[in-house]
DOKEGU-12182 format. One record per residue (C-alpha): x, y, z. Coordinates in steps of 0.05 Angstrom, whole numbers, padded with zeros to 5 digits, always signed. Layout:
<recs>
XYZ ...
</recs>
This chain:
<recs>
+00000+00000+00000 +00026+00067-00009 +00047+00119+00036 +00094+00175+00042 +00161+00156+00037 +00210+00117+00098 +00278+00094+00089 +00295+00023+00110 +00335+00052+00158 +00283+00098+00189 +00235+00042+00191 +00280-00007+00229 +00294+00061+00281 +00218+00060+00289 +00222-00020+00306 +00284-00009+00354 +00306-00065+00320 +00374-00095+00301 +00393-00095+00228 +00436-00126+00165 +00430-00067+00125 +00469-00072+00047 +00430+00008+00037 +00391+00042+00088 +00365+00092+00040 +00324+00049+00000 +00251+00081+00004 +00202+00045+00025 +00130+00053+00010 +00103-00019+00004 +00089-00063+00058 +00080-00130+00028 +00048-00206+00067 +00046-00241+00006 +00097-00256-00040 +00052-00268-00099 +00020-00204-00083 +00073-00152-00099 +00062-00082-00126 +00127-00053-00136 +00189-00098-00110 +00246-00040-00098 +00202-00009-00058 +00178-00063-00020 +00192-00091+00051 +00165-00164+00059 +00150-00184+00126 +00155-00258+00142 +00090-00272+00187 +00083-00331+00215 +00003-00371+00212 -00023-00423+00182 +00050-00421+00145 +00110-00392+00162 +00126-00332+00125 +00201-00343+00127 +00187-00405+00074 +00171-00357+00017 +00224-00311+00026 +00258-00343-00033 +00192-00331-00071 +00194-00260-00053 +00271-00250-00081 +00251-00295-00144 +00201-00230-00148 +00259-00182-00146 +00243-00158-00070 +00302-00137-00023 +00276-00128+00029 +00254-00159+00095 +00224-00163+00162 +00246-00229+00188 +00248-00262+00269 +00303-00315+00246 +00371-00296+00230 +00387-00355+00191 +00368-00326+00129 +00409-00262+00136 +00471-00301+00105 +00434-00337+00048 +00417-00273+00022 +00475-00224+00030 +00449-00171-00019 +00381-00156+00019 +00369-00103+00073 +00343-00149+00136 +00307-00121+00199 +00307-00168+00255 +00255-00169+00305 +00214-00215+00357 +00150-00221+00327 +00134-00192+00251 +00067-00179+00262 +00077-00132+00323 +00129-00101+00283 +00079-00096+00218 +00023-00061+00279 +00072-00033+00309 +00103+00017+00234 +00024+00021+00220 +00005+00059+00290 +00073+00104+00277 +00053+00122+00212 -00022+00143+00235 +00013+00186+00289 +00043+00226+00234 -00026+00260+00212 -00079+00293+00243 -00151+00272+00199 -00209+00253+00220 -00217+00179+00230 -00281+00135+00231 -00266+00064+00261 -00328+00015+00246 -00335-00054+00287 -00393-00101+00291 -00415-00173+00275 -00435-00168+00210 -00445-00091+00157 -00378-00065+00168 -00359-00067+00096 -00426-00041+00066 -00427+00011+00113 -00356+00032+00111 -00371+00036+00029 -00428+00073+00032 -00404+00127+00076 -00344+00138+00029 -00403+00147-00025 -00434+00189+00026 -00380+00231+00043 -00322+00231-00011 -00360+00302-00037 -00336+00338+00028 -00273+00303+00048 -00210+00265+00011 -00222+00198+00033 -00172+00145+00053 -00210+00073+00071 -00198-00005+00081 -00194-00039+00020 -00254-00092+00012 -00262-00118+00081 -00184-00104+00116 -00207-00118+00172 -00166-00160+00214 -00095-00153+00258 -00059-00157+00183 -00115-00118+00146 -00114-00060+00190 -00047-00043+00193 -00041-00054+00111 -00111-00003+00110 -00077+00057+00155 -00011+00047+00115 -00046+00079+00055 -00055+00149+00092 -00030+00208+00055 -00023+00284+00067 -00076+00294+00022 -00127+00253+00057 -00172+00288+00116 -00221+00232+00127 -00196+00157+00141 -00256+00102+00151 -00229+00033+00174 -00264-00031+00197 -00243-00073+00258 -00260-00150+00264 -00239-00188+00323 -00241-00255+00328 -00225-00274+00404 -00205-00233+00463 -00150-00182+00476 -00150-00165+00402 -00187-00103+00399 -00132-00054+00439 -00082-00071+00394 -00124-00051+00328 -00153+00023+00371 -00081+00041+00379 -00068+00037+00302 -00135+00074+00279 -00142+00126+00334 -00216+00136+00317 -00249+00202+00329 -00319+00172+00315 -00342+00099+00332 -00388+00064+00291 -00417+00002+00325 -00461-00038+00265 -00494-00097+00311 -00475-00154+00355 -00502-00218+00344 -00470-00291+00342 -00420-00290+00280 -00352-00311+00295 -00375-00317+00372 -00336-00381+00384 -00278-00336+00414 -00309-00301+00462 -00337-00324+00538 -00406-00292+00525 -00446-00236+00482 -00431-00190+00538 -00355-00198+00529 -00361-00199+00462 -00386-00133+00467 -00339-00100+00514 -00281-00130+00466 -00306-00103+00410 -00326-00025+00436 -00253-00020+00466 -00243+00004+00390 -00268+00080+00417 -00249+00083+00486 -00215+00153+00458 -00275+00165+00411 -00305+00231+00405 -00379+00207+00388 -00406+00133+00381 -00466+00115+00342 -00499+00058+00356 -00565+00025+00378 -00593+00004+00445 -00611-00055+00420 -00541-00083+00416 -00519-00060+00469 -00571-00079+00522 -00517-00113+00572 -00487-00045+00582 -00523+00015+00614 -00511+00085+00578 -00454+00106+00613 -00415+00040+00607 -00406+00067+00534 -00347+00088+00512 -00347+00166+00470 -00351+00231+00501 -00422+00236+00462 -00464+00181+00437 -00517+00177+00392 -00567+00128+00387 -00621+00095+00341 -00671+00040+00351 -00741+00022+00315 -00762-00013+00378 -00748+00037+00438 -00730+00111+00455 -00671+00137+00413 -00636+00202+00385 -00657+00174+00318 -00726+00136+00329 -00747+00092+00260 -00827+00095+00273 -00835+00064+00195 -00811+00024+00142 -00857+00015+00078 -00819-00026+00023 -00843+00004-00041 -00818-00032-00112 -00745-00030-00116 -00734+00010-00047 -00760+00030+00016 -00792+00097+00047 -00772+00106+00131 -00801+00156+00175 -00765+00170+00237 -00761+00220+00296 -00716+00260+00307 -00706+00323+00354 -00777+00316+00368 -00792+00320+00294 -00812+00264+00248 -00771+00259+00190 -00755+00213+00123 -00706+00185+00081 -00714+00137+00017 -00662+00078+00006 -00657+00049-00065 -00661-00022-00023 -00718-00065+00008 -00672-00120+00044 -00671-00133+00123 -00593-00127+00114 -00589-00064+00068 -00652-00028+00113 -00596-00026+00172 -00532-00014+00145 -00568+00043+00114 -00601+00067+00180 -00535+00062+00211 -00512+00110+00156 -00574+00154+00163 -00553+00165+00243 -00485+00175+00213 -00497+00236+00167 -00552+00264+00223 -00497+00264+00278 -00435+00289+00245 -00480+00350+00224 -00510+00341+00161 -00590+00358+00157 -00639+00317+00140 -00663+00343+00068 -00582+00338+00058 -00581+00259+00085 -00638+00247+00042 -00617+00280-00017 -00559+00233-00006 -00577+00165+00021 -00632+00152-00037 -00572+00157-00086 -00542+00098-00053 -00503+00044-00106 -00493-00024-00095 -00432-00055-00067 -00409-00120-00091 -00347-00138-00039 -00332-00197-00082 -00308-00213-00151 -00342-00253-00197 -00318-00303-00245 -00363-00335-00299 -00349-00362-00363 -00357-00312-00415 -00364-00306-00501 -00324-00345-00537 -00293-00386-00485 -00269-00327-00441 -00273-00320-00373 -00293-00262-00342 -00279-00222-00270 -00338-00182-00253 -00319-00121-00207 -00357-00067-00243 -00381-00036-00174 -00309-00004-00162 -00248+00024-00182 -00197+00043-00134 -00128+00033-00136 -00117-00016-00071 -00191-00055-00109 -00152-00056-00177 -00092-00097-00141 -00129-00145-00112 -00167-00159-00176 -00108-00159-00207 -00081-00210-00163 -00134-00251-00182 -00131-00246-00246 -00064-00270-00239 -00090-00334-00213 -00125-00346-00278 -00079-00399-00318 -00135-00417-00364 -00122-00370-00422 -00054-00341-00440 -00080-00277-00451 -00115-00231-00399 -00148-00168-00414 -00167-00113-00368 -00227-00065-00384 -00211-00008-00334 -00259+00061-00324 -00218+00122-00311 -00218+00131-00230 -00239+00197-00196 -00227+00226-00122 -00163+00196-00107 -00139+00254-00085 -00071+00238-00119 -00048+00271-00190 -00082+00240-00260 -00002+00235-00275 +00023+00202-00212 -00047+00154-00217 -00043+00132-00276 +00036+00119-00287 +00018+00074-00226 -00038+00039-00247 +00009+00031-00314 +00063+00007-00277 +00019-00038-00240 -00014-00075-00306 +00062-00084-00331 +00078-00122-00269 +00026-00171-00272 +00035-00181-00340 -00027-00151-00366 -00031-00170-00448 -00088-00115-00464 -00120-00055-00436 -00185-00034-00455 -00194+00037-00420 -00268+00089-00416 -00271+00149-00402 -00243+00205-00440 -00194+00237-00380 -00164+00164-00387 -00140+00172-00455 -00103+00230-00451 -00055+00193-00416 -00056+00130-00462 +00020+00142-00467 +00037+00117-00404 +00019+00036-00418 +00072-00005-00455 +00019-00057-00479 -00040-00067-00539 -00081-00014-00518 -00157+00017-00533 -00194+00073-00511 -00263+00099-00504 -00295+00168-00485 -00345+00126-00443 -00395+00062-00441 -00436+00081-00487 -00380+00083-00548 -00353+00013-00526 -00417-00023-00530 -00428+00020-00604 -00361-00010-00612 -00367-00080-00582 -00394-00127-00645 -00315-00098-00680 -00280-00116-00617 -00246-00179-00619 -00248-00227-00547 -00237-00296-00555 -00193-00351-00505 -00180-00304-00456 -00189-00276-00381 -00227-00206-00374 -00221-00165-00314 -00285-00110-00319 -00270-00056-00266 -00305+00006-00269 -00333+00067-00231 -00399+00059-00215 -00418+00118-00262 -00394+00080-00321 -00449+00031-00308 -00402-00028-00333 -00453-00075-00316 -00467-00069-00383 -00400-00086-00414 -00404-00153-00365 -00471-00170-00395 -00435-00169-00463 -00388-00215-00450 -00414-00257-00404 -00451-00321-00432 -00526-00329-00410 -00533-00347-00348 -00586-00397-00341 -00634-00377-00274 -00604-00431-00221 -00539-00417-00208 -00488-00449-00161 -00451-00397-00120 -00382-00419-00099 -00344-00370-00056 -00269-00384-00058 -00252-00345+00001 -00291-00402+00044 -00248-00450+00008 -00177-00415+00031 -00203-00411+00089 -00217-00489+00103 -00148-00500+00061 -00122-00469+00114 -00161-00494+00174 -00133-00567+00152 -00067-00538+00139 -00062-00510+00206 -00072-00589+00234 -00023-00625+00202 +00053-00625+00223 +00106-00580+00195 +00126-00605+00125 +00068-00658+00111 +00046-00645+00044 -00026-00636+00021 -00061-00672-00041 -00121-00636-00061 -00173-00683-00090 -00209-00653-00154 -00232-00708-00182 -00315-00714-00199 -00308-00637-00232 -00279-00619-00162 -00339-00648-00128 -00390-00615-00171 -00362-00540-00165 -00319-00527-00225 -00251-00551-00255 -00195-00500-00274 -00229-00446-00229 -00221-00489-00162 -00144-00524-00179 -00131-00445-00202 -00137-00431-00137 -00111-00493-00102 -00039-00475-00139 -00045-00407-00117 -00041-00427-00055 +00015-00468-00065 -00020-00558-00052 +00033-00590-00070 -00010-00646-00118 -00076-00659-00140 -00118-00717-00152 -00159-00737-00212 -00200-00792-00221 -00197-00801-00306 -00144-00775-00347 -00184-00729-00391 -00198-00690-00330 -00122-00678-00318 -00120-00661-00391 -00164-00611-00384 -00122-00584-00325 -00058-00586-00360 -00092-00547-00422 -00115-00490-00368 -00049-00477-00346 -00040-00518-00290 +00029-00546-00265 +00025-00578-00207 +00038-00662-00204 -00030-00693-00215 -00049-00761-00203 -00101-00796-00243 -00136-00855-00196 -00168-00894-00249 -00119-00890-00300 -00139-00936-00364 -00100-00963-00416 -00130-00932-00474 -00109-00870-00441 -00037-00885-00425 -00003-00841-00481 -00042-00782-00467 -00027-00793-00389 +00044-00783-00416 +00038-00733-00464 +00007-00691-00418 +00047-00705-00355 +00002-00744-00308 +00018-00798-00254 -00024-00854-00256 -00052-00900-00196 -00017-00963-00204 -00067-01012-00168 -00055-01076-00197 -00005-01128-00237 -00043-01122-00306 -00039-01044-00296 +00041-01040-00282 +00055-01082-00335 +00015-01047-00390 +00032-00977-00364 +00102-00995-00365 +00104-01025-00432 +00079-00961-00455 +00135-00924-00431 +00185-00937-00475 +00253-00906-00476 +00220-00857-00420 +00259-00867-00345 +00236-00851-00278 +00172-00835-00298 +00132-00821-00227 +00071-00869-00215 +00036-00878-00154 +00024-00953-00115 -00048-00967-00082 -00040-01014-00033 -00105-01046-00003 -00105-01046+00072 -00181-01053+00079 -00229-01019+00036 -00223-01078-00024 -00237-01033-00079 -00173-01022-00108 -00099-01039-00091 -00055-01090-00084 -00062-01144-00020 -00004-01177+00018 -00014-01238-00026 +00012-01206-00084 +00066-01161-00050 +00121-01215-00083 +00104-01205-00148 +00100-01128-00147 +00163-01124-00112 +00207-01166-00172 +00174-01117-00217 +00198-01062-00180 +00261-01077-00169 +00314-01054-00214 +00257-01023-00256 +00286-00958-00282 +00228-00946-00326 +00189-00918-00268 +00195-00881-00204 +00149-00888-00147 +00129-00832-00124 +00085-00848-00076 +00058-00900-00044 -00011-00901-00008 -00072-00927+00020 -00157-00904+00042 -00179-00911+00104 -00252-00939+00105 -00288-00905+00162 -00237-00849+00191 -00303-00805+00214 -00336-00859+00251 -00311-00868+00319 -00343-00943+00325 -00287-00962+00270 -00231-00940+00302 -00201-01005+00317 -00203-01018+00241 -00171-00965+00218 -00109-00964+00262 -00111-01042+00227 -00112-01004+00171 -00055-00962+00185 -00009-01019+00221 -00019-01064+00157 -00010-01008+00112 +00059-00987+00144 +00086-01056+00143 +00073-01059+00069 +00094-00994+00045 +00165-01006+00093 +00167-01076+00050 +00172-01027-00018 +00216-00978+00014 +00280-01040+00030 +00271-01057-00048 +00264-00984-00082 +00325-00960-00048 +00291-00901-00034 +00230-00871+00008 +00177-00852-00031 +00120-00810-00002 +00075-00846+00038 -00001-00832+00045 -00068-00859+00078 -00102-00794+00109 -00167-00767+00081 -00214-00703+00106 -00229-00737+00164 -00169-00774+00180 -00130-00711+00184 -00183-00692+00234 -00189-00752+00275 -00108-00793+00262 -00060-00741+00280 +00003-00792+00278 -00023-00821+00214 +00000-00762+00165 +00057-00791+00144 +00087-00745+00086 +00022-00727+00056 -00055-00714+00061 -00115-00724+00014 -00158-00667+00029 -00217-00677-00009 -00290-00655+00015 -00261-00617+00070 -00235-00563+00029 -00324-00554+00021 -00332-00550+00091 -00351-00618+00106 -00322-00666+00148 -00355-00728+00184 -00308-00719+00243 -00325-00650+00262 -00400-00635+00248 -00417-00574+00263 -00343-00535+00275 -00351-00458+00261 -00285-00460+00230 -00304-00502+00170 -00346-00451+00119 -00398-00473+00071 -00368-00456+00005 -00427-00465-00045 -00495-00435-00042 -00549-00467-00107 -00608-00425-00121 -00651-00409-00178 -00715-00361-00182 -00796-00371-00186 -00820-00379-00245 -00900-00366-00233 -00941-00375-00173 -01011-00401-00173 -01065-00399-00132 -01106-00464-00118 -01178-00484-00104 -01187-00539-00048 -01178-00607-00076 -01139-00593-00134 -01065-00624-00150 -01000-00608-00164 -00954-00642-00224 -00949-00713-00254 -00992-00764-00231 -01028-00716-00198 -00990-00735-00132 -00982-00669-00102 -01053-00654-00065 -01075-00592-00034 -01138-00610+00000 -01143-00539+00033 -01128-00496-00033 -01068-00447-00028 -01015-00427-00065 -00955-00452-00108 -00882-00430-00138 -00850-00460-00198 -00787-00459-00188 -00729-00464-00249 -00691-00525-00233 -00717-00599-00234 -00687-00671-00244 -00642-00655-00305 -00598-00598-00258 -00582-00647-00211 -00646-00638-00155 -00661-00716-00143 -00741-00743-00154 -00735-00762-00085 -00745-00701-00058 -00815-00695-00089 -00880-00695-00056 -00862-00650+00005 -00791-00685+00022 -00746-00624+00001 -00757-00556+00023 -00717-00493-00005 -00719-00425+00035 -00757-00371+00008 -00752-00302+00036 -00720-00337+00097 -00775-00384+00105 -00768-00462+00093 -00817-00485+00042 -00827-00563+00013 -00841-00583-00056 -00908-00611-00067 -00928-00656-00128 -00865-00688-00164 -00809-00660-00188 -00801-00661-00257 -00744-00647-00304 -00732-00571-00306 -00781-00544-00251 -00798-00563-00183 -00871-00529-00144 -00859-00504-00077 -00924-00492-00028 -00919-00421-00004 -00993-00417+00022 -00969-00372+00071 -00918-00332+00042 -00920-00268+00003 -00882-00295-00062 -00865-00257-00132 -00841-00286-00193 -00767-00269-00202 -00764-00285-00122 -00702-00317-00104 -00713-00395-00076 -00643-00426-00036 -00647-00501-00056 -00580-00499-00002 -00532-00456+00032 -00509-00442+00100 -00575-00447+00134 -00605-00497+00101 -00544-00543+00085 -00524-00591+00042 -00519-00635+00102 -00599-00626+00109 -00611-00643+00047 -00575-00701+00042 -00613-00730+00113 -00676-00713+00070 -00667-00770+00013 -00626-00809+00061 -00554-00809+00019 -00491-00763+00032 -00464-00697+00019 -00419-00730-00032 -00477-00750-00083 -00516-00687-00066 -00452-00640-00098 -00421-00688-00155 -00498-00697-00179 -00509-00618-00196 -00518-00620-00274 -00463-00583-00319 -00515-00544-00343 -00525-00508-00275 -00478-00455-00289 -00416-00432-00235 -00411-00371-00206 -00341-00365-00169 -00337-00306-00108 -00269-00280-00092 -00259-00214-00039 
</recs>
């Protein structure tokens, strides 16, 4: 993030810290976590934090990217590298807090801090749409958030800004002083408290004292009584408070809400007068972040015509980016809410995790209120696109173009939308990844629609962040230098190919698992390098297997021998041994360990490069003495293979829940399969696990029904009352099993749990919603977080497993990345 400028050597003054400096006056004005993430390397300091991974591993990575230097807590490294500036210090990320809380000391603007359980984000954005016509606005990118993200967020503060609005989110205890020190807020925005991410904390109570040590300094606090009913009044923290509520006394008192078509009118009171505001929204969610604003604007001195005039010009704020599969086999990123320079390098970033296509494309709006000059802006946003290798820019907006100069790359520019879409049926997109960003003024919601292919009405959401994060839950149980197999196999369990092992590389698995070879073909073709094993490898398929780099599953005599007749001239090509300790679906047994082993030995056709085995029932606790059979058998076997190879392969048994449940049986690597989805038989119900997909479609018509009529085929659904009925886009043919037919399934519809009546048929499924106010174009959640996958497989009695894989291609994916 930029900043004003620091020399390493000021910076390692500030930390008090000892140092292996090569030149102290290298500026610094990047502060970097990541070392796939970097911005400008000579200007970068890379600190080496230690979490789920330890930082100091991808230090290498970070001088591979041209980055000299580093915040380190292990002197080892200080030799390896002997042309890097080092600062040495006890813990990086006190030292990361520690830079970020001297840097806010060095201005004096006004500073909102916003904490709550849930509507930071949205109403941290919409203030800065609020407010960015009075005030040059510094703010967290996306949702910064946390002991890393806050630090990074106040690190962007310049002279020029005069207004800085950051978000806090704690997790557990003693966390919150830490983050107050770095903002400093003047004004304390508290959105709610509720249960999300509760787990940490003792009670609600404590959860709420944690969380309001953020403005223990403040100047004003907004909030509402309602959250904050533990506490009396003067138990709050801010020298003045003000307060809003629909359901009790309060400085702003919400006496109405009337949803009208695509918004809602309130009425409120306020200084004894009753007052109103319109917000181009109608959801629970949107109604209170924008109250929350509303109370905002009213007690930092704006008047109510002017918070009107303002909050019904409201935009929407999409936090996450989208990726779909666009025209012409593209793929597209979707941010055209925002443009920002901190948003445009995290898009970027993604769009550098995009191996599919080798050429990507950015379609970039000209960016206003940045309070920085067009000339410095734009050379960085230039300099930017050349370091992460950026084949074509599209820009719009006619301020853009004067500076069209300043990009080294196939370039095209636009006075505004309306000339590109004129434009669009001459503009040539074809095999490649599109990043839209735009200002929402340039409505580029209507360059995405272009390009993006027709997206049929259900539509599985899968949100990648969820995925990281359970990556990372798993990675944070196994031992120091276990490896981790990702299984993809079954279209990655229903949600996607490329766009999921994308990711999985990104984040740096070490192999993945197919079950055919044309799936690891199609891998290989989308840019993906990483070793992939192919489980059900069959002869036909042998030469491609080679041709495209893949390591089969060797599970059997007949197998070996054909795969390595097929070899050739080739040597030490890496293949994979099954053994069978148990499960007697594939492998081979202790019966035939003799034979395997002579064809082993002295083989130099073929390396093993792993050998492994599946345990049957690692979940189930009643098993247990069966699967450390399992293991026992499966060690003495694999130790057999080891004396004749000569040397130690890598040796593997541990699935999703094994990893959870058989600590000492990692061995060198895992299988993480539906864990990465947030399942795991071994630990139902653990907050840390997120659900990663969400399927939904949208009501087709509703009907009302006389008593004693029927609903569908066979005339099997019955409604011997009368009432009403949704049809609902997605039947049979998308993957939504018969079984659930007849009142079995139920999908949520405006929050409420409704079940299908009648049968379901191929493309539509009827819902009774007697007692519902339902629309056509509604939206109808056949799963997500509240209504799980889990639930849905108790329903028709199978397992989450069968419920994902059988979710019909033509469903179409929708990946979310923040």
């Amino acid at each position: 993030m930029q900043h004003q400028n620091y020399t390493v050597t000021e910076l390692a003054q500030i930390l008090n810290s000892q140092t292996k400096l090569i030149d102290g006056q290298v500026v610094i004005k990047y502060l970097a976590i990541d070392s796939r993430s970097v911005l400008v390397p000579e200007h970068s300091l890379f600190f080496a934090l230690s979490s789920h991974r330890d930082g100091h591993d991808f230090i290498t990575d970070a001088y591979a990217k041209q980055i000299r230097n580093f915040v380190i807590t292990k002197p080892d490294y200080v030799e390896q590298y002997p042309d890097c500036n080092f600062i040495l210090v006890e813990n990086a990320l006190t030292a990361l807090q520690t830079l970020a809380a001297h840097h806010r000391k060095q201005f004096t603007l006004k500073t909102i801090g916003i904490t709550g359980s849930n509507g930071k984000t949205i109403v941290k954005e919409w203030l800065y749409q609020l407010l960015a016509t009075d005030f040059n606005i510094v703010r967290s990118p996306k949702s910064y958030n946390s002991q890393v993200g806050v630090p990074l967020s106040v690190w962007q503060i310049d002279a020029e800004n005069n207004l800085g609005i950051f978000e806090a989110g704690i997790s557990s205890v003693n966390e919150m002083q830490t983050l107050a020190e770095i903002i400093e807020p003047e004004i304390g925005i508290l959105t709610n408290i509720n249960e999300a991410h509760a787990e940490g904390f003792p009670s609600k109570k404590e959860k709420l004292i944690e969380k309001l040590k953020l403005f223990k300094n403040a100047d004003l606090l907004i909030y509402s009584p309602e959250y904050t009913n533990e506490l009396v009044v003067n138990e709050l923290p801010g020298k003045r408070k003000f307060s809003w509520s629909s359901k009790q006394g309060a400085d702003l008192r919400i006496i109405a809400v009337e949803p009208l078509e695509d918004k809602c009118s309130l009425r409120a009171i306020y200084q004894d007068v009753e007052i109103e505001c319109t917000l181009p929204f109608k959801d629970k969610a949107s109604i209170e972040n924008g109250i929350i604003c509303w109370a905002t604007l009213l007690a930092i001195g704006y008047t109510p015509a002017q918070s009107n005039l303002r909050l019904e010009k409201l935009s929407h704020v999409s936090m996450r980016l989208e990726l779909k599969n666009g025209i012409n086999q593209c793929s597209i990123i979707d941010d055209s809410y925002s443009a920002d320079i901190s948003s445009l390098a995290i898009a970027l970033d993604f769009l550098n995790q995009q191996n599919q296509h080798p050429k990507k494309t950015v379609i970039l709006s000209e960016l206003f209120e940045t309070g920085r000059s067009d000339q410095d802006l734009y050379t960085e946003i230039a300099d930017l696109l050349k370091q992460k290798k950026v084949n074509r820019l599209i820009g719009i907006g006619a301020h853009l173009s004067k500076y069209a100069s300043l990009f080294n790359l196939e370039t095209q520019f636009f006075d505004d939308t309306n000339a590109f879409v004129t434009a669009f049926p001459s503009i040539q997109f074809s095999h490649e990844t599109i990043l839209v960003k735009g200002a929402r003024r340039f409505e580029f919601a209507r360059i995405s629609k272009l390009l993006t292919q027709k997206i049929h009405d259900t539509v599985l959401e899968i949100d990648l962040n969820a995925m990281v994060n359970n990556l990372q839950f798993y990675r944070s149980k196994i031992k120091s230098g276990v490896k981790i197999m990702a299984m993809v196999k079954a279209f990655s369990y229903g949600s996607g190919s490329f766009e999921i092992a994308n990711l999985l590389q990104f984040h740096k698995v070490d192999y993945l698992a197919v079950a055919y070879a044309d799936e690891g073909i199609a891998l290989r073709k989308a840019g993906i390098t990483l070793p992939i094993m192919v489980m059900s490898p069959e002869e036909s398929a042998f030469e491609a297997i080679i041709k495209h780099h893949l390591e089969p599953e060797i599970y059997s005599i007949e197998i070996l021998n054909a795969f390595v007749n097929a070899l050739s001239n080739q040597t030490n090509y890496p293949i994979h041994i099954k053994i069978d300790s148990g499960m007697h679906r594939l492998g081979f047994d202790e019966a035939e360990l003799d034979q395997l082993i002579d064809l082993l030995k002295g083989n130099d056709n073929i390396k093993v490069e792993s050998i492994f085995s599946h345990l049957v029932a690692s979940g189930e606790s009643q098993h247990d003495e069966y699967s450390q059979q399992q293991i026992s058998t499966f060690k003495i076997i694999a130790n057999r293979l080891i004396e004749i190879l000569g040397y130690k392969p890598l040796l593997h048994i541990s699935n999703t829940s094994g990893i959870s449940r058989w600590p000492d049986a990692q061995m060198d690597m895992v299988r993480l399969g539906i864990g990465l989805y947030g399942f795991d038989a071994a630990i139902s119900n653990n907050p840390s696990l997120q659900t990663t997909m969400v399927l939904k479609t949208t009501v087709t018509q509703v009907k009302t029904l006389n008593a004693g009529e029927t609903v569908g085929y066979s005339r099997k659904g019955v409604m011997p009352n009368g009432g009403k009925i949704a049809t609902v886009k997605i039947g049979y043919a998308d993957g939504y099993n018969r079984a659930f037919g007849n009142g079995v399934g139920k999908m949520l519809i405006n929050g409420q749990l409704v079940p299908t009546i009648g049968s379901i048929c191929m493309d539509m499924t009827m819902l009774d919603v007697s007692n519902l106010d339902v629309q056509p174009g509604d939206e109808a959640i056949v799963f997500n977080q509240e209504h799980s996958i889990v639930d849905l497989a108790a329903e028709i009695n199978t397992i989450p497993y069968e419920i994902l894989t059988n979710i019909s291609q033509r469903v179409k994916r929708v990946y979310f990345y923040e």
